[in-house]
C-alpha positions in Angstrom: 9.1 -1.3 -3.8 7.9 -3.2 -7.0 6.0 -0.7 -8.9 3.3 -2.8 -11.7 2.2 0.5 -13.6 3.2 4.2 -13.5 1.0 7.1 -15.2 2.3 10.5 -15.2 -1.0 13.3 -15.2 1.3 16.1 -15.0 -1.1 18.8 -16.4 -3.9 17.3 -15.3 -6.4 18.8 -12.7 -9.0 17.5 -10.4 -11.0 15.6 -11.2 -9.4 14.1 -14.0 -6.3 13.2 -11.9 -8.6 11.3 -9.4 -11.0 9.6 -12.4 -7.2 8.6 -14.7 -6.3 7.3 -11.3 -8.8 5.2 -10.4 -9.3 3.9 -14.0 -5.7 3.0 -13.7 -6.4 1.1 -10.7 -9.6 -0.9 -12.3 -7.3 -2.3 -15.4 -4.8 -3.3 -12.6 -4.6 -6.8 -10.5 -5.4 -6.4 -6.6 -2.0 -6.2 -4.7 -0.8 -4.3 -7.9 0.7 -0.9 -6.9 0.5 2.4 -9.3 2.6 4.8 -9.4 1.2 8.3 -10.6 3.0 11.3 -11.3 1.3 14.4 -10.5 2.1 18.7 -10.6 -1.2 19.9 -9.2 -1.3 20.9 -5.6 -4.8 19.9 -4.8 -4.7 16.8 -6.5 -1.7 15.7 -4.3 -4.5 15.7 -1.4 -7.7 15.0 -3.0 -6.4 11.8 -4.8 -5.5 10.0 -2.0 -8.1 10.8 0.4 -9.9 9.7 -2.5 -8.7 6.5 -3.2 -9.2 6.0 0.5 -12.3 6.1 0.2 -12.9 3.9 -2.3 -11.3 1.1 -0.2 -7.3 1.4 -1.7 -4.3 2.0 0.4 -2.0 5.0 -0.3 1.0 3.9 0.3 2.9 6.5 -0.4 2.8 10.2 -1.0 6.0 11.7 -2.0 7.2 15.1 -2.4 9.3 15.4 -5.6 9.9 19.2 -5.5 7.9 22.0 -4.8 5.4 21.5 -8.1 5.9 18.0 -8.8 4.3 14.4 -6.1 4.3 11.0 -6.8 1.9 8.9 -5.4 1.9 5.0 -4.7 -1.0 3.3 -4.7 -1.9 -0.3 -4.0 -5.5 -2.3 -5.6 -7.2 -3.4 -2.6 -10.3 -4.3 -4.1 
């Protein structure tokens, strides 16, 4: 999968991974995917739900290791 931007918030909490997220998103083209790079645990499921609910699509939600996820996200609107 073409990936159009990647930001890596490793060290980053909520809900500064969700707001550097969505900012992301707002710079980015619809149909443009984001990748982000994440190490905190509840940001792995409050980001997407999240960005759900602002009308993107998670694409992806990946497991990297035990403290690290990566999350694909596509602009829908």
């Amino acid at each position: 999968m073409k990936v159009d931007r990647e930001i890596d918030l490793r060290g980053e909490v909520c809900p500064y991974t969700f707001v550097k997220s969505k900012l992301a998103l707002e710079e980015m083209d619809i149909g443009e995917v984001l990748r982000v790079r994440i190490d905190y645990p509840m940001a792995a499921e409050n980001v997407p739900r999240s960005m759900e609910n602002e009308g993107q699509e998670v694409l992806e939600v990946k497991e990297v290791d035990k403290t690290e996820w990566e999350l694909l996200l596509k602009k829908k609107k």
